[in-house]
ROROTOR-356200 format. One record per residue (C-alpha): x, y, z; residue in one letter. Coordinates in Angstrom, 2 decimals. Each point is the difference from the previous one (the first is absolute). Layout:
% residues N
+---------+---------+---------+-----+
!    east !   north !      up ! res !
+---------+---------+---------+-----+
!       X !       Y !       Z !   A !
...
+---------+---------+---------+-----+
END
This chain:
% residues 314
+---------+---------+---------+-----+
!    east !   north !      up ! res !
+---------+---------+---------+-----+
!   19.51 !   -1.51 !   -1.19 !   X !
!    0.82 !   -1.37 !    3.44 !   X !
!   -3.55 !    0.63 !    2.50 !   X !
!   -0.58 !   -0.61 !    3.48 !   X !
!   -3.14 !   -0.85 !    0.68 !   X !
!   -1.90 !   -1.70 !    2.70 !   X !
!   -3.18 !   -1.43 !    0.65 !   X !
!   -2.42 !   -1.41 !    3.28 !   X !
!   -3.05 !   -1.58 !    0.32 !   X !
!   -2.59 !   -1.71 !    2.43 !   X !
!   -0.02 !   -3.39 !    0.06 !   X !
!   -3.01 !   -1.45 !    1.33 !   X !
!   -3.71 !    0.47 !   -1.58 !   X !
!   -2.81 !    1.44 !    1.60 !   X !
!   -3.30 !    0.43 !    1.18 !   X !
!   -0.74 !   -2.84 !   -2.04 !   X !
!    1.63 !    1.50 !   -3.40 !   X !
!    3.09 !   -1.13 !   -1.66 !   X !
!    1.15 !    3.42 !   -0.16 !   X !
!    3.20 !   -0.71 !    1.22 !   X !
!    0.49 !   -3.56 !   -2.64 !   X !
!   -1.66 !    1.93 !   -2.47 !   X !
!    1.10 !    4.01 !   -0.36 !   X !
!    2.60 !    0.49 !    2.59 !   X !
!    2.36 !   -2.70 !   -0.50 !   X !
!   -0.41 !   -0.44 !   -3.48 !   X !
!    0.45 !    4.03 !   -0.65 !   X !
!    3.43 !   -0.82 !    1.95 !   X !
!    1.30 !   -2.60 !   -2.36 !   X !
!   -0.51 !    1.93 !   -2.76 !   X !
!    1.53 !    2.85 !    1.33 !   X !
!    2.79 !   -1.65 !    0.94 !   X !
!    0.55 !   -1.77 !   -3.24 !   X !
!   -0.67 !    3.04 !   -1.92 !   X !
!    2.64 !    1.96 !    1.94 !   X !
!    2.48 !   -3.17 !    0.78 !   X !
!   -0.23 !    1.19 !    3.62 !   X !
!   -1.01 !   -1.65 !    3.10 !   X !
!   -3.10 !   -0.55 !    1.75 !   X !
!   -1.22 !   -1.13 !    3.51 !   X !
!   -3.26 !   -1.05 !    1.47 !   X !
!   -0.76 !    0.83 !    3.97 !   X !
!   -2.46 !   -1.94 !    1.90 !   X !
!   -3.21 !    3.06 !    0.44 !   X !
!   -1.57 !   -2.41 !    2.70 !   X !
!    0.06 !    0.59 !    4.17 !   X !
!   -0.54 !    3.03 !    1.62 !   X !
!    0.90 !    3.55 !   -1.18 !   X !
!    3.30 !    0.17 !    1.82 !   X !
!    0.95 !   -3.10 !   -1.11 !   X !
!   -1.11 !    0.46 !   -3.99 !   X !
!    1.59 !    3.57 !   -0.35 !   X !
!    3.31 !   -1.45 !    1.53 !   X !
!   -0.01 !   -2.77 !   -2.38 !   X !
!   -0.03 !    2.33 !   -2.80 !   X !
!    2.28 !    2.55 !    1.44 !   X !
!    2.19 !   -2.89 !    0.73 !   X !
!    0.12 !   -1.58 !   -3.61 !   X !
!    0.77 !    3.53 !   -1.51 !   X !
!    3.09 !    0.75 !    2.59 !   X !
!    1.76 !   -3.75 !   -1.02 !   X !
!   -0.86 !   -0.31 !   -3.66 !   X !
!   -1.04 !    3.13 !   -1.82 !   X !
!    3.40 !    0.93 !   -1.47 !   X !
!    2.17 !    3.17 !    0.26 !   X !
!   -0.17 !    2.47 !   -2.34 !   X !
!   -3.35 !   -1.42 !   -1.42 !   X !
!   -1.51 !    2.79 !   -1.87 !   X !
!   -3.16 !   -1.31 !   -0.63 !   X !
!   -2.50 !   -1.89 !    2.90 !   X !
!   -3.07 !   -1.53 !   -1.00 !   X !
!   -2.79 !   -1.09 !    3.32 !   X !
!   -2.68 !   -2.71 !   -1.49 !   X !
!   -2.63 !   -0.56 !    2.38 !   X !
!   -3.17 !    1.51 !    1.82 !   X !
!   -0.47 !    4.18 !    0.33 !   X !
!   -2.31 !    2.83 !    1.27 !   X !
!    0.57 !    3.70 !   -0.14 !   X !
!    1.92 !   -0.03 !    3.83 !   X !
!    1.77 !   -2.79 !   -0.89 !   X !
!    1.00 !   -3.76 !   -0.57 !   X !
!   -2.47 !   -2.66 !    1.65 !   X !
!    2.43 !   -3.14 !   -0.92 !   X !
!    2.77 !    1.61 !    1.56 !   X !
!   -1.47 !    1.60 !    2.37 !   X !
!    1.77 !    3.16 !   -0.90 !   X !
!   -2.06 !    3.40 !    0.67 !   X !
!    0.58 !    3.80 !   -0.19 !   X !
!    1.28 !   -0.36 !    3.84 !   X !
!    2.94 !   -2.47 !   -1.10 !   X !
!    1.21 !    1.39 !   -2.90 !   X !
!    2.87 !    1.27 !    2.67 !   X !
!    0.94 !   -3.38 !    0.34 !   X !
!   -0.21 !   -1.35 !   -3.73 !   X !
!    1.58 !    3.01 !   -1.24 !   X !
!    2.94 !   -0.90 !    2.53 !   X !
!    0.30 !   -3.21 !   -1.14 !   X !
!   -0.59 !    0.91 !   -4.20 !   X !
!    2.52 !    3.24 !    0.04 !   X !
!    3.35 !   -2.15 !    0.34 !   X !
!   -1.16 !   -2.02 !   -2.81 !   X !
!   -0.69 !    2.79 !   -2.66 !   X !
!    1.93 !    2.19 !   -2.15 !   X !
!   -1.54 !    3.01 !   -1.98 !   X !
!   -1.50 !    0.55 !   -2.14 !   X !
!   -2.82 !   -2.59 !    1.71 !   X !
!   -2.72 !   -1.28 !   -1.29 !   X !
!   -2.52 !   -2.06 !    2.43 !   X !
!   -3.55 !   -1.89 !   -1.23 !   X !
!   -2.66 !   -1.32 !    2.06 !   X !
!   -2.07 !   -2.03 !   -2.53 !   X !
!   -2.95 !    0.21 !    3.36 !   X !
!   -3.05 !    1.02 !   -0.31 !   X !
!   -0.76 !    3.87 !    1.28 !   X !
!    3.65 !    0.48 !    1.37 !   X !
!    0.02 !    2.38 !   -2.71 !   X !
!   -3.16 !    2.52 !    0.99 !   X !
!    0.35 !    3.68 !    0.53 !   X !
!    1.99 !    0.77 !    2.94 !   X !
!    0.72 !   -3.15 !    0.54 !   X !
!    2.64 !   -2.91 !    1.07 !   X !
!    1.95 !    0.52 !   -3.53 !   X !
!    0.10 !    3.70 !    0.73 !   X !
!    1.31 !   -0.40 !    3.49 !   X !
!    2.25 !   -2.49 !   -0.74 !   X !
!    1.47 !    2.62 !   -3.20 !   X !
!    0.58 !    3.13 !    3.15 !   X !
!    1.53 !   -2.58 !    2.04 !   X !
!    2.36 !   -0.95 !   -2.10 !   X !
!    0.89 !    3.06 !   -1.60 !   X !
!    1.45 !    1.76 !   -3.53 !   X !
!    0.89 !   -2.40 !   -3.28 !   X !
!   -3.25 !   -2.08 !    1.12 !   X !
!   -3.00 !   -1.41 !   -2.06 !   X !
!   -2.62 !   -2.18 !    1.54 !   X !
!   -2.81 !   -1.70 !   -1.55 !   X !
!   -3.30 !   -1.39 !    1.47 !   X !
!   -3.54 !   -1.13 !   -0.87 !   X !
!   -2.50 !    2.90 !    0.68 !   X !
!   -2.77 !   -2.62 !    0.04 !   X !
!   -0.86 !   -4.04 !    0.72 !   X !
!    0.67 !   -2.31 !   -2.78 !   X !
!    2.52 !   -1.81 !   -1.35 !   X !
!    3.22 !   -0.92 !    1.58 !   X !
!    2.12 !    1.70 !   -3.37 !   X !
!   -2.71 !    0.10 !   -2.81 !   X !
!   -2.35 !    2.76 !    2.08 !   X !
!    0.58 !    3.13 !   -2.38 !   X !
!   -1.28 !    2.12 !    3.06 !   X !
!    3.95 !    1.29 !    0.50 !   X !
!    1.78 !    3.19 !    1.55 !   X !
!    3.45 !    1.61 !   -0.02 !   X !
!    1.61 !    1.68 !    2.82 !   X !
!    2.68 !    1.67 !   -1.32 !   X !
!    2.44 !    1.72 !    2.40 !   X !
!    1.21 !    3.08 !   -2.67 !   X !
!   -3.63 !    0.56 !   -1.44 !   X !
!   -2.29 !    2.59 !    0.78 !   X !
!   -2.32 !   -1.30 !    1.44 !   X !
!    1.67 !   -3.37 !    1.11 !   X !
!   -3.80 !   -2.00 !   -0.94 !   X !
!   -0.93 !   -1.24 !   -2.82 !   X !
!   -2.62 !   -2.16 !   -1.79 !   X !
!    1.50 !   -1.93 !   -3.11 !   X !
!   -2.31 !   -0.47 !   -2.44 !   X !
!   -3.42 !    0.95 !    1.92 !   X !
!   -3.61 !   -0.06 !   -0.97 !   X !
!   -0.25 !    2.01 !   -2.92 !   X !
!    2.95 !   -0.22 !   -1.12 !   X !
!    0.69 !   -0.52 !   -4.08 !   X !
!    2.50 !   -2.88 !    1.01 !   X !
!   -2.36 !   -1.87 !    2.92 !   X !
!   -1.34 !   -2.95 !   -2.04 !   X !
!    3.45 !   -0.89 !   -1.70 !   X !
!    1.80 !    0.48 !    3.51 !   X !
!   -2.28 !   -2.43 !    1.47 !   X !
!    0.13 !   -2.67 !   -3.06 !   X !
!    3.91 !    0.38 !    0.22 !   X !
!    0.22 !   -0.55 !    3.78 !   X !
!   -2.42 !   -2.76 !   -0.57 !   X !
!    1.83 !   -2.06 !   -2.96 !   X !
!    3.75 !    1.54 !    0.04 !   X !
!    2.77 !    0.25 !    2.18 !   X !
!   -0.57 !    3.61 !    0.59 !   X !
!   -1.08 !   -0.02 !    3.34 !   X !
!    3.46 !   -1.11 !    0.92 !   X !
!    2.21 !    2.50 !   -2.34 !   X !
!   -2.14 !    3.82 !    0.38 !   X !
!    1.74 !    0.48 !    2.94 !   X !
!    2.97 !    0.60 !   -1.90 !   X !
!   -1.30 !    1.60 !   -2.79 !   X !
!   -0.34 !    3.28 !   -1.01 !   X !
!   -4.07 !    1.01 !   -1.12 !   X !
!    0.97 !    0.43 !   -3.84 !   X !
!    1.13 !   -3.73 !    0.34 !   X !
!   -2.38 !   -0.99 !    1.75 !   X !
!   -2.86 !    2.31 !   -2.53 !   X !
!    1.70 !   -2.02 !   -2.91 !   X !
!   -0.76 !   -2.99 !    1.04 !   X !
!   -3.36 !    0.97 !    1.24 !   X !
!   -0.37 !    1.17 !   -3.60 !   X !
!    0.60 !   -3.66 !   -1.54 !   X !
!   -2.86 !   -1.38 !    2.02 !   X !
!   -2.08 !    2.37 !   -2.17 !   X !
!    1.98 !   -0.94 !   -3.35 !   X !
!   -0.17 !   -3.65 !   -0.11 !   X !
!   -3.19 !   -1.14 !   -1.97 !   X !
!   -1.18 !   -0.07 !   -3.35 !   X !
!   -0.31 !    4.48 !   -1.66 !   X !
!   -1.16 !    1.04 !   -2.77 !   X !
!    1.81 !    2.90 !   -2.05 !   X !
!   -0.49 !    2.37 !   -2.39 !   X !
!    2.67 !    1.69 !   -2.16 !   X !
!    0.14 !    1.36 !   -3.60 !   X !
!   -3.44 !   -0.94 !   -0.34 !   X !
!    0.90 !   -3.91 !    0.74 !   X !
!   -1.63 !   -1.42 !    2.78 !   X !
!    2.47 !   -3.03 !    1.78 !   X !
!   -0.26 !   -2.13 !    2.87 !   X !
!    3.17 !   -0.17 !    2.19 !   X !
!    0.43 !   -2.61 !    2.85 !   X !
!    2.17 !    1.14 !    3.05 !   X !
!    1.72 !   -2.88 !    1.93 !   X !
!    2.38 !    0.13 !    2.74 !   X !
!    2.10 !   -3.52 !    1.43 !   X !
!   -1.15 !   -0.60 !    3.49 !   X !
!    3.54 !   -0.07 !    1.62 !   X !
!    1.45 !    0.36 !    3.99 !   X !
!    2.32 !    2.66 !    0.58 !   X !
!    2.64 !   -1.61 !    2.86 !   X !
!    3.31 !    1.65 !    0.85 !   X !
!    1.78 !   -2.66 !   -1.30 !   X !
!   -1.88 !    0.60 !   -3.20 !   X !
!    2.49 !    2.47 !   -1.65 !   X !
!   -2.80 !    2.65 !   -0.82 !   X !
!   -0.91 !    2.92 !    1.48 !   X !
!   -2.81 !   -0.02 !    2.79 !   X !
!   -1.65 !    3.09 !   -2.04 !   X !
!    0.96 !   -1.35 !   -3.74 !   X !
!   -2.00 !    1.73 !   -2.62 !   X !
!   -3.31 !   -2.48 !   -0.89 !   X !
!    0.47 !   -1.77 !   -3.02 !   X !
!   -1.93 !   -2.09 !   -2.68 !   X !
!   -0.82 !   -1.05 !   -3.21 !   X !
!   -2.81 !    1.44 !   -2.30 !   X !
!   -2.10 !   -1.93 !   -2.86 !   X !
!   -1.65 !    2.31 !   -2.48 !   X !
!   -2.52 !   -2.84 !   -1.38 !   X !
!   -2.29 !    0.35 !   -3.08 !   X !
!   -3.51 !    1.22 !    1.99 !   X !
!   -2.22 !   -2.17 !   -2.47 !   X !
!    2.46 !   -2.86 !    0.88 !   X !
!    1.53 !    0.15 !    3.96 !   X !
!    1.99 !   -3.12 !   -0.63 !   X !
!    1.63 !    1.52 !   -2.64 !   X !
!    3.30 !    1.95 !    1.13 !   X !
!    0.93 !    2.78 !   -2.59 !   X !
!    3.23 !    0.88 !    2.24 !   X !
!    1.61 !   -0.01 !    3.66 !   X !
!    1.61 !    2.53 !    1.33 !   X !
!    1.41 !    0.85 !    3.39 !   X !
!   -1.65 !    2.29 !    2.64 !   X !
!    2.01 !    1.86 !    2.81 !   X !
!   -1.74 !    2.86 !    3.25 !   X !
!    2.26 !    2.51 !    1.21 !   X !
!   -1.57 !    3.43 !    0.56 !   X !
!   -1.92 !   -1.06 !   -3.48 !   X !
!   -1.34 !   -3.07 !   -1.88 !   X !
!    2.71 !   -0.66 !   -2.77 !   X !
!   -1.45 !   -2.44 !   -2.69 !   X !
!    3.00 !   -1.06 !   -2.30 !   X !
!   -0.57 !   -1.92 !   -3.15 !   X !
!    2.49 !   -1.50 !   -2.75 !   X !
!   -0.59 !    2.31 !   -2.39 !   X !
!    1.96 !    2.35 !    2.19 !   X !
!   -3.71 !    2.08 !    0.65 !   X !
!   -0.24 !    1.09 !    3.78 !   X !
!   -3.34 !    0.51 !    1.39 !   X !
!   -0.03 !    2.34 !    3.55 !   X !
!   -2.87 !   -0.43 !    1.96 !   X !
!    0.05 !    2.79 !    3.03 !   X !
!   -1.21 !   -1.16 !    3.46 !   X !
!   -2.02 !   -0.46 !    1.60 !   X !
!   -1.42 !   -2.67 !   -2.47 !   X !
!   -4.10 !    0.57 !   -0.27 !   X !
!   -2.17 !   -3.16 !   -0.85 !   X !
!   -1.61 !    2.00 !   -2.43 !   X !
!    0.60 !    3.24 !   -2.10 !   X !
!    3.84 !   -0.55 !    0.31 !   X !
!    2.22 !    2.55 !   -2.14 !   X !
!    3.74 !   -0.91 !   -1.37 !   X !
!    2.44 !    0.12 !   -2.94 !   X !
!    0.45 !   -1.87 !   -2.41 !   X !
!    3.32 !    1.32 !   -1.70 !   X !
!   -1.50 !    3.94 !   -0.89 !   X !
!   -3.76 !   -2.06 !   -0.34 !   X !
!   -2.53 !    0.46 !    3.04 !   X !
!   -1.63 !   -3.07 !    1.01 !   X !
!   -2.96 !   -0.36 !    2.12 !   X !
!   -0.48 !   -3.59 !    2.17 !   X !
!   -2.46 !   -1.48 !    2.25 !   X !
!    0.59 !   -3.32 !    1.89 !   X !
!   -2.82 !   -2.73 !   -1.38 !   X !
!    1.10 !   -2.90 !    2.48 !   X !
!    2.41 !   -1.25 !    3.01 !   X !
!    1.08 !   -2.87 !    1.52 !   X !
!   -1.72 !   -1.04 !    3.39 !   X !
!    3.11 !   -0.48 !    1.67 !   X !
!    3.23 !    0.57 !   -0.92 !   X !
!    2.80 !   -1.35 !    2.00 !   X !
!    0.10 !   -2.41 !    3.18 !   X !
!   -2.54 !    0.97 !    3.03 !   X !
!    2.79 !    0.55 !    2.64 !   X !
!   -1.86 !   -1.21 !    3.03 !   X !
+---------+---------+---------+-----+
END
């Protein structure tokens, strides 16, 4: 479907770091390929004044009309964004310049670390600009895009702050792996949390399990292809996960009895030839994990995974 997207990002390393060559910039291509939208870099070096017009500047002639989603690569703290030079006391002024340009609903992410924290430059920014709004910030440093440290300010939820995916939650370790080594980071934003839960879910799936049905104990191999979702792509940006399944001889692994086909919506649907459907319910558990196998129970427990899966994004 047609998007308008837009994305802007400092241009110049430093303190020593190439954090501008190596997160910001980078984050910005792949944004911008991903979304087959436009990006622009604006010099973050002089004095305040100068920096913060810069960046006002490069929004007002190139961040389209009608974009409905704005992405801001670069440095952040909780009051605000050191390589633009954009605090709590200028949001006036950005928000004059970034209004024009947006149509609701809006959708605006500051892949910065801390712009994100409680009562902070996210949260302002989300009042300022009023209903129809999410914004989405990093709560902590890290990261440019792969920090899992993320929250929500969401203008028609009560309250407008949340945490995604916090310490102690179920889903923390597979929301971090899939920021890490999938193109997540730059598709949640648009995704509703059972999407975003399902594919959460396959970070926990893919790896060698052992099963037991009807008294038969099998090993069944979960795989998944390691593919980038652009618009131009033709699917969905929240597609249901998909993969194949190997259910291999246990006293042989390189033996393959069958493949099947695997498939997370609000369940884990295993689907072989024979016609048999397994349904796994979520969320998946590494161990002591109950299903169906047709009208059998089955009882599974993950004995290996891979140590990466997918392409480390940055």
């Amino acid at each position: 479907m047609p998007f308008t997207a837009f994305a802007i990002a400092a241009s110049q390393n430093t303190g020593g770091k190439n954090d501008a060559t190596g997160a910001f910039i980078p984050g910005a291509q792949k944004f911008s390929a991903a979304y087959g939208c436009s990006f622009r870099l604006f010099d973050n070096t002089g004095s305040s004044a100068v920096v913060r017009k810069r960046f006002l500047d490069t929004i007002a002639n190139h961040c389209p009309g009608g974009t409905q989603l704005f992405a801001y690569f670069g440095h952040g703290i909780r009051s605000g964004l050191p390589s633009a030079c954009c605090y709590g006391g200028d949001l006036d002024d950005f928000v004059k310049v970034l209004l024009p340009k947006i149509v609701k609903p809006f959708v605006a992410v500051f892949y910065a670390c801390s712009a994100g924290a409680p009562q902070g430059f996210t949260g302002q920014l989300r009042a300022k600009l009023g209903a129809d709004v999410w914004v989405y910030g990093h709560i902590t440093p890290g990261h440019s895009f792969m920090n899992p440290d993320v929250s929500e300010e969401a203008s028609g939820n009560s309250p407008t702050y949340r945490i995604m995916y916090g310490e102690g939650n179920d889903l923390r370790s597979p929301w971090a792996d899939a920021l890490k080594y999938t193109d997540l980071w730059l598709r949640f934003p648009l995704m509703e949390d059972d999407d975003i839960n399902a594919e959460l879910n396959v970070r926990r799936l893919l790896g060698k399990w052992e099963v037991s049905a009807s008294a038969a104990v099998r090993h069944y191999q979960f795989d998944s292809p390691v593919t980038a979702w652009t618009v131009r792509s033709g699917r969905d940006i929240a597609a249901p996960p998909t993969g194949t399944v190997k259910n291999t001889d246990p006293r042989k692994p390189s033996s393959v009895i069958v493949q099947g086909a695997w498939q997370i919506t609000d369940r884990l649907y295993v689907n072989w030839p024979s016609g048999t459907r397994e349904i796994w319910p979520l969320p998946l558990r590494v161990t002591g994990q109950q299903g169906m196998a047709g009208a059998s129970p089955i009882n599974a427990r993950r004995i290996s995974r891979p140590q990466h899966h997918g392409i480390l994004q940055g």
